[in-house]
Structures are given as structure tokens and as C-alpha cells.
C-alpha positions in Angstrom: 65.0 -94.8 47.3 68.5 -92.9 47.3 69.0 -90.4 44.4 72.2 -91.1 42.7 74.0 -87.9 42.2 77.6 -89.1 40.7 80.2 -87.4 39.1 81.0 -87.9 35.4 84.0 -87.4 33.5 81.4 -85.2 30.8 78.9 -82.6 31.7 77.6 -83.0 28.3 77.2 -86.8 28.2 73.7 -88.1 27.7 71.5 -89.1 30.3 68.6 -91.1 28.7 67.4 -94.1 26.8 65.6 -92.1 24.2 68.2 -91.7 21.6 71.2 -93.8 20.4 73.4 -90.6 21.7 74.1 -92.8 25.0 75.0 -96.1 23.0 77.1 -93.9 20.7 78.9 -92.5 24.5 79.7 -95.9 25.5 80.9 -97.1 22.3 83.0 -93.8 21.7 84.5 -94.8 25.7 85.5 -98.5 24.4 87.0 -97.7 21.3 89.1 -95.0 22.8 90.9 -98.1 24.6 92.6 -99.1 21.9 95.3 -96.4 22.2 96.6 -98.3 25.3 97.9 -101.1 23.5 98.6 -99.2 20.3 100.1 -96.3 21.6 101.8 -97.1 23.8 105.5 -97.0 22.5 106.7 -99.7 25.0 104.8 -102.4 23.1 106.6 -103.6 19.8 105.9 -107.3 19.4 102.7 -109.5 18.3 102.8 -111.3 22.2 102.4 -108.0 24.0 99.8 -106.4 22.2 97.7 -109.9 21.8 97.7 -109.5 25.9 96.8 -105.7 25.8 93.4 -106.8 23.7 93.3 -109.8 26.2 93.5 -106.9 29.0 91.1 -104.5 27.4 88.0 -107.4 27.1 89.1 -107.5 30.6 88.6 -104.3 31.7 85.2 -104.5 29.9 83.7 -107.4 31.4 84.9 -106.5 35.1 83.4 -102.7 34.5 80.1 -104.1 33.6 79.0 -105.6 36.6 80.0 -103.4 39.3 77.9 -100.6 37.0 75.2 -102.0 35.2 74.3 -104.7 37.7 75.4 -104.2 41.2 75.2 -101.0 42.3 72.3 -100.9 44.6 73.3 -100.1 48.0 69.8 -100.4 48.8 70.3 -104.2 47.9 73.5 -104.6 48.0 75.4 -108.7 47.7 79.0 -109.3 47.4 80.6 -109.3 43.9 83.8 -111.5 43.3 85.5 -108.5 41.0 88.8 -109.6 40.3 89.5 -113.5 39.7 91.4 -115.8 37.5 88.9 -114.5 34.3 88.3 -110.8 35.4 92.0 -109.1 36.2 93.2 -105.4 36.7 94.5 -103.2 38.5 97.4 -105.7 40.0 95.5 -108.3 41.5 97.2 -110.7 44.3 97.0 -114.5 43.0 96.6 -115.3 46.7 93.6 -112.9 47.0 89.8 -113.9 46.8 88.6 -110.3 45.9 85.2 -109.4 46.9 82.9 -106.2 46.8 79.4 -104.2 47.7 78.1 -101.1 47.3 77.0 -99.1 50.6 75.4 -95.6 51.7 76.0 -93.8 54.8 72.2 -93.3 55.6 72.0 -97.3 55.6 73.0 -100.1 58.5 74.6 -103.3 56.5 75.4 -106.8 58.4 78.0 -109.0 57.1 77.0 -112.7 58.5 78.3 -116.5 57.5 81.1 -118.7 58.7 84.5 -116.9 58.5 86.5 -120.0 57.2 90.1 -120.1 57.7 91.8 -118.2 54.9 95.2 -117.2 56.7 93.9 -113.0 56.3 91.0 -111.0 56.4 89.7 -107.5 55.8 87.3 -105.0 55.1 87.4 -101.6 53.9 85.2 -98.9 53.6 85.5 -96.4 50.7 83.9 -93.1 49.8 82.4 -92.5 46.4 82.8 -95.4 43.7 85.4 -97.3 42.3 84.7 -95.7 38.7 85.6 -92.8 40.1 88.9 -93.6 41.2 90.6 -90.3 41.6 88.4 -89.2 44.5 87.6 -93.0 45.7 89.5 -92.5 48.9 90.2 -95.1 51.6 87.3 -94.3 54.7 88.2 -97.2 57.2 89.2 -101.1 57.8 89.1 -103.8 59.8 91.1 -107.0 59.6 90.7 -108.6 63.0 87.3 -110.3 63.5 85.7 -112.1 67.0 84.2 -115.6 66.0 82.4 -118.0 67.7 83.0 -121.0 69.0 81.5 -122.7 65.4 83.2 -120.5 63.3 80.2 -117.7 62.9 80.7 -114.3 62.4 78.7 -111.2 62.2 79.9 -108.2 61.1 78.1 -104.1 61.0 78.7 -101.7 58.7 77.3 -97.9 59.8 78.3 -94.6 60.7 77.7 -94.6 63.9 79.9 -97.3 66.2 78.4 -100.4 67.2 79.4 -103.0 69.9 81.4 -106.2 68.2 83.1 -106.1 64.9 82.1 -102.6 63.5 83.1 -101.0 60.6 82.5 -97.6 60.1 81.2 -95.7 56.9 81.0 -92.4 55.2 78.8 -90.5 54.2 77.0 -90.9 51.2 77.6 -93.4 48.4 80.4 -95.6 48.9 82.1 -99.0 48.3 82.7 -102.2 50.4 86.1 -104.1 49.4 86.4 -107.8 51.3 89.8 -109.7 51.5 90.7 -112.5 51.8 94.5 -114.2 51.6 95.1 -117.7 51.2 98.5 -118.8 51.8 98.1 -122.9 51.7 96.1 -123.1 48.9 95.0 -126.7 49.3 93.6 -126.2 53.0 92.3 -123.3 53.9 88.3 -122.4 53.7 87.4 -119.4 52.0 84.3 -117.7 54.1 80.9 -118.1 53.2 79.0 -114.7 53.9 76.1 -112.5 52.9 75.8 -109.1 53.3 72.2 -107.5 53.9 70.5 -103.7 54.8 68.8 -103.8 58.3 65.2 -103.5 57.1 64.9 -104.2 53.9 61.3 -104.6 52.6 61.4 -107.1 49.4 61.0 -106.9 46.5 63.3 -104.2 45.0 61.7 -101.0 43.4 61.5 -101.6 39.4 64.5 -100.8 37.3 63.5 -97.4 35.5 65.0 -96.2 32.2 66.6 -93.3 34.0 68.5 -95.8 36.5 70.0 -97.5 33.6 71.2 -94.4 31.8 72.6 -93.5 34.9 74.4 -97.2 35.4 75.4 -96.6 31.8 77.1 -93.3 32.7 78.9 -94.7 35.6 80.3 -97.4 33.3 81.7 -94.7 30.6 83.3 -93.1 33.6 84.8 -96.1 34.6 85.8 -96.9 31.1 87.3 -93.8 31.1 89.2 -93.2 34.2 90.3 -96.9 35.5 92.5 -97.6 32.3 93.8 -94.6 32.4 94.6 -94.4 36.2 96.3 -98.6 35.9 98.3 -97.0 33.2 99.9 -93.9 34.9 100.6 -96.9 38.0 102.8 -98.7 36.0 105.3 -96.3 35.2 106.3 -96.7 38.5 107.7 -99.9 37.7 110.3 -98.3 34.9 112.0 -95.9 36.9 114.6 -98.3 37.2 117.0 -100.1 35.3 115.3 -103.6 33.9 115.4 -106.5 36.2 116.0 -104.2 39.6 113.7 -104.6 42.3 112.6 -101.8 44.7 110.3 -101.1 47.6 107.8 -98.5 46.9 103.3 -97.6 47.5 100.7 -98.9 45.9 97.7 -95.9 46.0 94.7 -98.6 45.9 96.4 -101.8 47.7 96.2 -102.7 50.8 96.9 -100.7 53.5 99.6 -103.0 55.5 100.9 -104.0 52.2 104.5 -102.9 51.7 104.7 -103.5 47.2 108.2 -104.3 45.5 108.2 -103.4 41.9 110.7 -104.3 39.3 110.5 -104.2 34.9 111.7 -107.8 34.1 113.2 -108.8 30.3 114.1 -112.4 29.8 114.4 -113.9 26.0 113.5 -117.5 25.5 117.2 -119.2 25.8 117.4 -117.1 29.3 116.5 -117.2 33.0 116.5 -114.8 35.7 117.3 -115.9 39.1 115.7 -114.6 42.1 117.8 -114.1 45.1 116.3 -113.1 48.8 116.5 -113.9 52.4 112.5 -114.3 52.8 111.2 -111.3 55.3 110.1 -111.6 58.6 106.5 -111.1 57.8 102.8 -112.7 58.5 102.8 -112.8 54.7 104.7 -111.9 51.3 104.6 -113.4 47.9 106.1 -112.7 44.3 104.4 -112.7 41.4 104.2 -112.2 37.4 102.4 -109.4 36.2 101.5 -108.0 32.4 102.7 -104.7 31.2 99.1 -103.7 31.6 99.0 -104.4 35.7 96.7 -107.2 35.3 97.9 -111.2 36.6 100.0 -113.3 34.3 97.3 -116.9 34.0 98.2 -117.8 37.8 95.3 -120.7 37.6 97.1 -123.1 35.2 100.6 -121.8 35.4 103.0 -121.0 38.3 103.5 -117.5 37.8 103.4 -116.6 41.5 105.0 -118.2 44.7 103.8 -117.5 48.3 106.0 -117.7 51.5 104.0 -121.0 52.2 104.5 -122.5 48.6 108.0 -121.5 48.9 111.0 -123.8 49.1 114.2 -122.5 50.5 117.6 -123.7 50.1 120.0 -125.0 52.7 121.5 -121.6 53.7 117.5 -120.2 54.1 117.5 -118.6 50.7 114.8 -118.3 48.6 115.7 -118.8 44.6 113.1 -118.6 42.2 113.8 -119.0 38.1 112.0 -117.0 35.9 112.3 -118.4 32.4 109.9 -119.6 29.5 110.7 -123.1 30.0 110.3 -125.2 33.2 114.0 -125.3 34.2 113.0 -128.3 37.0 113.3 -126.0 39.8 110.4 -126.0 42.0 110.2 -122.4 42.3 109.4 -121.1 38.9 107.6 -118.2 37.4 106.6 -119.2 34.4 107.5 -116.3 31.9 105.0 -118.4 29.3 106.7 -116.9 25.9 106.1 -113.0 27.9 109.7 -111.7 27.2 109.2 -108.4 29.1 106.3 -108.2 32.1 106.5 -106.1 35.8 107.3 -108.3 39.0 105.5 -107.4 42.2 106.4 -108.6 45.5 104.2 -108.1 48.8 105.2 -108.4 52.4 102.5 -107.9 55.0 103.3 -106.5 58.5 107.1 -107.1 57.3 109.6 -106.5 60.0 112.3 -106.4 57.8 111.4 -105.6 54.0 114.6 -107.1 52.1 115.1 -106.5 48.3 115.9 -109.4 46.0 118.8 -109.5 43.0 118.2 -110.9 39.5 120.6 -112.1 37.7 120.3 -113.0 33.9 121.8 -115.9 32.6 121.6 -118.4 29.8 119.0 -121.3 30.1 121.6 -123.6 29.8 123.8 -123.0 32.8 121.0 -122.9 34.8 121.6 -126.5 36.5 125.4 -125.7 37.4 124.1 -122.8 39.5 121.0 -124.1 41.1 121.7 -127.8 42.0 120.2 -127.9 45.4 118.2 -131.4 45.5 115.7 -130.1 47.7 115.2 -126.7 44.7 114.6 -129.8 42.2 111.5 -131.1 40.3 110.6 -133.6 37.9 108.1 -132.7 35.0 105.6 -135.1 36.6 106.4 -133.7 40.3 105.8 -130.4 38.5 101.9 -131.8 36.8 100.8 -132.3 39.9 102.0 -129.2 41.8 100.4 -127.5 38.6 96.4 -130.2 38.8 96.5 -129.1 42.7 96.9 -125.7 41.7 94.1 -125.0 39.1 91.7 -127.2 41.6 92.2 -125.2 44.9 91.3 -121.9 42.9 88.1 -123.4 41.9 87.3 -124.5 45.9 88.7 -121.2 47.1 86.2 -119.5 44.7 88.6 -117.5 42.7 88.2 -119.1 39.3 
């Protein structure tokens, strides 16, 4: 059985069941969250902060099991970590986000039907995602041979295989699996398993000093993801408010190119989006919480892919931002958020062109967008928005 030796953000922080002095570690790691909605001098209304403690229950729930539960690369099965309940860290809407732990000393086989999501990939990184300053990118794949039938097979070691092969690293290390839907309604998600090569079953017993080791990974993630997702957002206020730009995301996806703006937008206004869509495999835009995680993208529209997009008759695309539906089919629903961050992605972008919002009143809003084919009716809109919140439940997201 592999030893876990993991850093910790304490040398002094207790590492056993016998006294309360863990519980009291943990406890002392979630209430020190609170100074990232109440410190913070950017939040100043009841809406923002009621999201912050929305965010923070968030950050909790997603910490737990990829600590407490799943880390056993021994035994490893793929986590969904980030979905339409569980959000941080900037989380694609179009992404069904999956994880594993690994270890270099092991052989892992990914095996299943690949399904028909529009991308793929796999990553290998070293160390844990708790860990995050040190959690550095190892290798990734994200072209796969299939089958005729659709079946895939997939290794994971350090030493090169024939087929798809992944390498990696030495060590304790993490397993991220991507997948990118871009017609929602359509496309398969995959249906895998991951396993060690020989594996004798069942698991060892879960000692004491494993789960005081589990609990000390989850007080360093408690400790060093929040405050990691806070220092990425100040990227996104570097420029004046409702200004796009083209700039890195540290953790995202490698072929990613990220555009980043700070949006404000009161409830009589709307923002109009402006861009000549890139030539790109993908790219989406999307409505994000001062805190980096995903505006309810399940039961709202508050992101728009370059398949879900509907250009204008000059091969524009205009999107509305605003808190009510101003019948435009694409609109990112602001949902009473005054302020938020905007994201855009373009994958394997050719050209990576910046859109221009313009502020305006809600009410002149249909004497500058009257294209017929930018129009929708509220029941148009119901079912756009039923079609929605069921593919996310069939794509596994939910």
C-alpha cells in the first residue's frame, strides 16, 4: 500500500483521531472563509455576498470528496468534480468535468465507449489538486483511436505504451478528463471506467491514520484553493468595467485561449455584445460570479456556445446581457447579479478577436437589435430554456 507523504500548509497541524485538535483544524480552516466574502472591499450589496456564502458551501462540498473519499490511487474511479451543484475555479458550462487520482509506480486503463461529445482530453498532473501551487501540468492527450463500435481503451503509465498512451509522473498525482459538448441536445457524453492493472479486491481497511491524513489534505485544500481562485480574479479588473481582453488561465486548458472582462449592468440596463465569431474548433461566452464560480447555467442562459449561437445577417454575433429577457435569443441572463466577470474561450482559434460592450438603457434595446432572426418569444424562449436544464441531466453534468 503506497505511503502518502503530502505537503501541508502547517507543520504543526495535527495528525490523528485521538483528540478533537484535528476537528478543531478543520473547523478553524472553514471559518477562516468567511473573510472572502466579508473582506473583500469589492462586495457592498446583500446579492453579492448571499452568492459568496452560496460559493463558500460550494467550495466545501467539492473539497470533500476529492479528499476524504476519493483519493486512493490504489483504487482509483472517476469523480464528476465540477457540475451544475459543485462550481469553482471557472468552470466551462459546456464542460463535463471529470477526475482520478493516480501514482507513478501504478499502470491505470481508461475503457468504455467514447460517445460523441464534440472534444476530448486527458491530463496528467503531478502532486494534488489541494496543493495547487506546485500541482503542475505533466502531460495530455486529446486525440483518441476508436473502434469501429465506438470502444476505446486508453493507458496511463510512465513508461510509453502502444495505442492511446498517456504518460505519468512520478509519484502521487491527478487525472483530469474533459469533455466539451457543443450541441447540447445530441451529443453522447462517454461512458468509461478507469481501473489499476492488477488490482486484488477488496481494498485494505480504512485506518484512523488514513483519515487524519485525508482530513489534512482537505484543510490544505480549504486553505490554498480559495485563496489561489481569489488572487485569479484580479485579473479580470485590470481593466476598465465592461472591456474585454485576451489573457492565460494557470489551471485551464492548455489550447484554451481565455477572454476576461469585469461587467456592471443595473436593472433598467443592457450590455450588448459585439464580435465577428473566431475561426476556431470551439469558443463560447459565458457569465461568471465575482468568486470564479458559474452563474446557474442549468436553468438559465447565462452562457452561449458557437453552436447555440445565432448570428445576424452581416455574420455578427450580438448577445444582450441584462436582468430581463429582452426577446433576443442570445441572452445572458444577468439574473438581478449587477456586477459579475465575463469569460470567453476559443479553442485552437486562428484568429482570437475581442468583443465591445456597449451599455445602454433596457428600453432602447429593440430600436438597436431588430434583426428577426436575433428575435424570441417568451414561449420560444421556455423551451430553449426545458431543452436546456434536460440535456445537462443526459450529459451528466447536473
Amino acid at each position: 500500500m503506497i505511503s502518502y507523504q503530502l505537503e501541508s500548509w502547517g507543520d504543526n497541524s495535527p495528525l490523528s483521531t485521538e483528540s478533537p485538535a484535528l476537528w478543531d483544524a478543520l473547523s478553524a480552516a472553514i471559518n477562516q472563509l468567511q473573510g472572502i466574502v466579508w473582506n473583500d472591499p469589492r462586495i457592498s450589496d446583500e446579492m453579492t455576498r448571499a452568492e459568496g456564502v452560496r460559493y463558500l458551501t460550494r467550495l466545501i462540498a467539492g473539497a470533500i470528496p476529492m479528499t476524504m473519499e476519493s483519493w486512493n490511487p490504489e483504487f482509483p474511479s472517476f469523480f464528476t468534480f465540477l457540475s451544475s451543484r459543485i462550481q469553482y475555479g471557472l468552470p466551462a458550462a459546456d464542460a463535463l468535468y471529470q477526475w482520478a487520482p493516480i501514482h507513478g509506480d501504478y499502470v491505470y486503463r481508461i475503457k468504455g465507449r467514447r460517445g460523441t461529445a464534440h472534444m476530448m482530453d486527458i491530463e496528467t498532473r503531478q502532486g494534488h489538486f489541494a496543493h495547487i501551487g506546485g500541482w503542475a501540468l505533466f502531460d495530455r492527450c486529446s486525440e483518441f483511436e476508436c473502434d469501429a463500435d465506438g470502444n476505446i481503451e486508453i493507458v496511463l503509465s510512465k513508461n510509453e505504451q502502444p495505442g492511446n498512451w498517456v504518460k505519468i509522473p512520478d509519484g502521487l498525482g491527478d487525472l483530469i478528463f474533459r469533455q466539451y459538448f457543443y450541441d447540447w441536445v445530441n451529443e453522447e457524453p462517454a461512458q468509461l471506467q478507469i481501473s489499476r492493472d492488477g488490482a486484488r479486491y477488496p481494498a485494505p481497511i480504512v485506518s484512523p491514520h488514513l483519515i487524519a491524513q485525508r482530513t489534512r489534505l482537505l484543510i490544505d485544500w480549504l486553505h490554498n484553493l480559495p485563496a489561489f481562485f481569489a488572487e485569479q480574479v484580479q485579473s479580470y479588473y485590470q481593466d476598465a468595467i465592461n472591456t474585454v481582453r485576451i489573457d492565460e488561465v494557470s489551471i485551464g486548458w492548455a489550447e484554451l485561449r481565455y477572454g476576461k472582462a469585469n461587467y456592471e449592468c443595473e436593472l433598467d440596463e443592457a450590455l450588448i455584445i459585439e464580435v465577428v465569431p473566431p475561426e476556431a474548433k470551439y469558443w463560447s461566452i459565458q457569465l461568471y460570479s465575482q468568486f470564479w464560480d458559474a452563474r446557474d447555467w442549468n436553468l438559465r442562459q447565462t452562457s452561449i456556445n458557437g453552436f447555440q449561437a445565432v448570428l445576424g445577417e452581416d455574420g455578427v454575433f450580438r448577445a444582450v446581457i441584462s436582468h430581463e429577457d429582452p426577446g433576443v435569443i442570445n441572452w445572458l441572463d444577468a439574473a438581478n447579479h449587477r456586477t459579475g466577470l465575463l469569460s470567453l474561450r476559443y479553442f485552437r482559434a486562428k484568429t482570437a478577436p475581442l468583443p465591445t460592450i456597449r451599455r445602454v438603457k433596457l428600453s432602447e434595446l429593440p430600436s438597436i437589435i431588430n434583426d428577426r432572426k436575433l428575435l424570441i418569444t417568451s414561449d420560444q424562449r421556455s423551451e430553449l430554456l426545458r431543452r436546456r436544464a434536460e440535456s445537462v441531466v443526459r450529459r451528466n453534468c447536473l
